[in-house]
N, C-alpha and C positions, 0 to 999 in steps of 0.2 A: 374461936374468934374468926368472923369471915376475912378472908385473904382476897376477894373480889375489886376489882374497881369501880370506883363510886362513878357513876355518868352523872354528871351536871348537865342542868338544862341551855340551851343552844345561847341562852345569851347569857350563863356565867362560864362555859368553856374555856374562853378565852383570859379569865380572871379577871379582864378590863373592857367584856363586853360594851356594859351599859353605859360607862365611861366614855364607848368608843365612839360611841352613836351619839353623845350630847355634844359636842360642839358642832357635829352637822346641824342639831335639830334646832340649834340656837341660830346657827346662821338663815335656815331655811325661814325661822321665825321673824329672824329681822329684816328677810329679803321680803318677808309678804308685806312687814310693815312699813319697809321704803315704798314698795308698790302703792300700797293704800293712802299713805298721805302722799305721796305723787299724784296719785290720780285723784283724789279730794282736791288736792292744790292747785292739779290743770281745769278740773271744773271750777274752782272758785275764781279762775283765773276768766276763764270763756263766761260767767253770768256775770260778773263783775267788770268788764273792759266796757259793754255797752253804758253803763249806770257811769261809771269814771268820766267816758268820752260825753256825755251827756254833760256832769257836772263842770268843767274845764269849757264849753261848750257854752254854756251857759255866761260866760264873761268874757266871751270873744265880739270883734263886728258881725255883723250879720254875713256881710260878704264871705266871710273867713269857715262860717260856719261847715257848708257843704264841699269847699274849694277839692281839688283834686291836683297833687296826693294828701290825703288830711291830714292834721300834725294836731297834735294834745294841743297845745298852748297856743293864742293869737297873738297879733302883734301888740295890742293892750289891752289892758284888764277891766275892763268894763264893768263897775257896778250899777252905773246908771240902767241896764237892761231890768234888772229888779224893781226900780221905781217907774220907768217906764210901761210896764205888765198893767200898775192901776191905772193909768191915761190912755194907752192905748186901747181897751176893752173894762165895761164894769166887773173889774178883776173880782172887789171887792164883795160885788153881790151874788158872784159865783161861789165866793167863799164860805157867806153867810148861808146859803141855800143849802149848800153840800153839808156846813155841821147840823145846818136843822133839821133834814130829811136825814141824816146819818141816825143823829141823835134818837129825833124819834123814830125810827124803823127798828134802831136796837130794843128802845123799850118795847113799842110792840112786839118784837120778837120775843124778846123774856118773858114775857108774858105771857103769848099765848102757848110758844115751845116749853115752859116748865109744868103749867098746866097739861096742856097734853100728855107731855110725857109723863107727867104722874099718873093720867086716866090709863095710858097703857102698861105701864110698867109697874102698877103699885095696886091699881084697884081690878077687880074679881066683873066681870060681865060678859051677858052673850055675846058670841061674834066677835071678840074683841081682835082675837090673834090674825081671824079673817081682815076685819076691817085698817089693823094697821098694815099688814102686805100689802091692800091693796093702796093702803097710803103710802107706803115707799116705793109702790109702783110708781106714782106721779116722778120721782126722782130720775126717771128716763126718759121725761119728755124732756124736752130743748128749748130753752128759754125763745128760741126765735119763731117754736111753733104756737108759741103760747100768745104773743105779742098783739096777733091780731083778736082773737077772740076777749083778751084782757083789755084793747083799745074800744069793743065794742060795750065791754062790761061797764066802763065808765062813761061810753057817753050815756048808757042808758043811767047811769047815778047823777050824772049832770058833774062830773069830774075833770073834765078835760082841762087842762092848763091851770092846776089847781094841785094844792101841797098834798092833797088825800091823794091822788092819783098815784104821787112818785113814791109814797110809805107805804099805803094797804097792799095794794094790788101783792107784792113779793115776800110777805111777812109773812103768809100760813104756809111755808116750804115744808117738807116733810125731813131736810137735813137735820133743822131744830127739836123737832120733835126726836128723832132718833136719839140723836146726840142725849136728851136728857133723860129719854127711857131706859139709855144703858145707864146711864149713873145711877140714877134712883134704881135700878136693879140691883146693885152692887152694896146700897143701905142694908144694914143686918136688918130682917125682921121684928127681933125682939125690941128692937126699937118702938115700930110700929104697935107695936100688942101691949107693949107699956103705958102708950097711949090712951091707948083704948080702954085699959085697966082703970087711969084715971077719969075717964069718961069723955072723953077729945071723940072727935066727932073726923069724918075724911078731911073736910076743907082744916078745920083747926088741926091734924096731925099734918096738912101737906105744908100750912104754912109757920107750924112753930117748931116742928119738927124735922121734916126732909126738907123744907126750901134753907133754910139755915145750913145744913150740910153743904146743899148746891154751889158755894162758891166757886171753889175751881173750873165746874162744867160752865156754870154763868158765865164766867172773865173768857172762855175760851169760845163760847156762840157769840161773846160781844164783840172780841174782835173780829173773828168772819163775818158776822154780821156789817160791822162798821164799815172792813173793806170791801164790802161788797157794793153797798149801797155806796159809800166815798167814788170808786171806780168806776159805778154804772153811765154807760152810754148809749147804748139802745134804745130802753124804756123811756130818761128821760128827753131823749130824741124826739118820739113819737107823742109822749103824752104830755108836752109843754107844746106851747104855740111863741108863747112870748119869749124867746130865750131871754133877752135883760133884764127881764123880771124874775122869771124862775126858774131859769137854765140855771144848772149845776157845774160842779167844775170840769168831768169833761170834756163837757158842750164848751165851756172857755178857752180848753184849749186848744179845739176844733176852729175857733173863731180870728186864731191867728195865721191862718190859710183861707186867702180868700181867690178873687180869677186875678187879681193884682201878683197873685206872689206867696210867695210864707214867708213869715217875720220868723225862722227859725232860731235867732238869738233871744226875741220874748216867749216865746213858744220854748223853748230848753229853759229858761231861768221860771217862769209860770211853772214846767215842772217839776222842776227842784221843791219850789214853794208848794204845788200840793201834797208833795211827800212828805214833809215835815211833820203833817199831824198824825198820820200815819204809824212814820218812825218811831215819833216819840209814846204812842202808844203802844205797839209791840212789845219796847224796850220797858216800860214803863209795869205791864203787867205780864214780863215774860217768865219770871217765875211759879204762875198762876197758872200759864197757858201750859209749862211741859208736867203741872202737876195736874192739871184739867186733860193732857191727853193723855196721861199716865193712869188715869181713872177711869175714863168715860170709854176705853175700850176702842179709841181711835189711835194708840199707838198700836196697834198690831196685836195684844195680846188678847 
């Protein structure tokens, strides 16, 4: 029988090695995680103080708005600024304009973004892999270089100050189309060849087959979609003439700064009111949108 000494390895020597090291490792553990929701907390704190001050802001006098030193609260609570917003400026038909050019810009967008992205991501042809790189190239040009040659596009359609203008023109993006060729990538095949099995044809397997799956990617292009076209200021800058006819919202809120002044108390409450549809749509389809980026290959994996 060996008489030798056993050597244990460096972390059972001590007999309470492993032991020795865990409540360091616990504390190191908890210090990252005080770090990490502290610094989650201080940025929630810095994108959030602007949005608050806005809101509070929004139910003060006008005077009180910009005053210096600024204070959260005025001296009273003002909801008249709310109903004032439709007398002061055609609030109303900023409103109307922005759900209809939202509205339909998103259809158009589904539309043509799930179609394409089925041509590239599902169907077999020349050039294909060529021609969509050079379609995602477009995604580095800059909406402001694009502005004039797209004002020129329309006067030659006879577009100007007209609903086609603020929907076509921004609807063949090459975002859309991505977004739904990586979905439709991620479709099992044997899906497809099952189809075909029963005799389905491209157009009948794209749309009784993969567009059916497409929800989540759908609800997640509709709302980039929406807030895009809801937020746009540039475009419909240039390609409306009449703004009280089909200025968007905003153009309305630009209208509360005039050489007079800024009505900064209807101008904060007006923006309160276009966030509303917004809000409630985010919230509305947010279970859609982290399983639509959870899919489509825009959360990072």
């Amino acid at each position: 029988m060996s008489t030798d000494p056993v050597v244990l390895p460096a972390g059972h020597a001590a007999g309470g090695g492993r032991r020795g090291r865990g409540p360091g490792r616990e504390e190191n553990r908890r210090f990252g995680a005080v770090i990490a929701y502290a610094t989650v907390l201080i940025a929630a704190v810095v994108f959030a103080a602007p949005l608050v001050y806005a809101v509070f802001s929004a139910f003060k006098p006008s005077r009180e708005v910009m005053q210096t030193p600024p204070s959260l609260f005025g001296s009273e609570f003002r909801w008249e600024n709310f109903t004032e917003v439709f007398t002061y400026a055609p609030f109303t038909t900023y409103i109307t304009n922005s759900f209809f050019v939202s509205i339909a810009g998103v259809l158009v967008v589904l539309v043509v973004s799930a179609t394409a992205g089925y041509a590239f991501g599902r169907l077999r042809w020349p050039g294909r892999d060529i021609v969509f790189v050079l379609f995602l190239g477009t995604l580095m040009v800059p909406q402001e270089v694009l502005v004039i040659p797209m004002f020129v596009l329309m006067q030659w359609f006879g577009w100007v100050d007209t609903y086609q203008a603020l929907v076509f023109p921004w609807a063949f993006t090459a975002f859309g189309t991505f977004l739904m060729r990586q979905f439709f990538r991620g479709i099992p095949y044997e899906l497809e060849e099952a189809a075909r099995v029963d005799g389905a044809g491209p157009l009948r397997t794209f749309l009784q087959v993969i567009l059916p799956l497409a929800g989540p990617a759908l609800a997640v292009l509709a709302v980039f979609t929406f807030l895009n076209y809801w937020n746009s200021y540039l475009w419909p800058l240039i390609a409306v003439n009449d703004y009280a006819v089909r200025g968007t919202l905003p153009i309305g809120l630009a209208s509360f700064s005039t050489q007079n002044g800024t009505r900064w108390d209807l101008q904060m409450a007006a923006s309160i009111i276009s966030m509303i549809p917004t809000v409630i749509l985010v919230i509305a389809l947010q279970k859609h949108l982290v399983r639509g980026i959870a899919t489509s290959g825009l959360g990072g994996r």
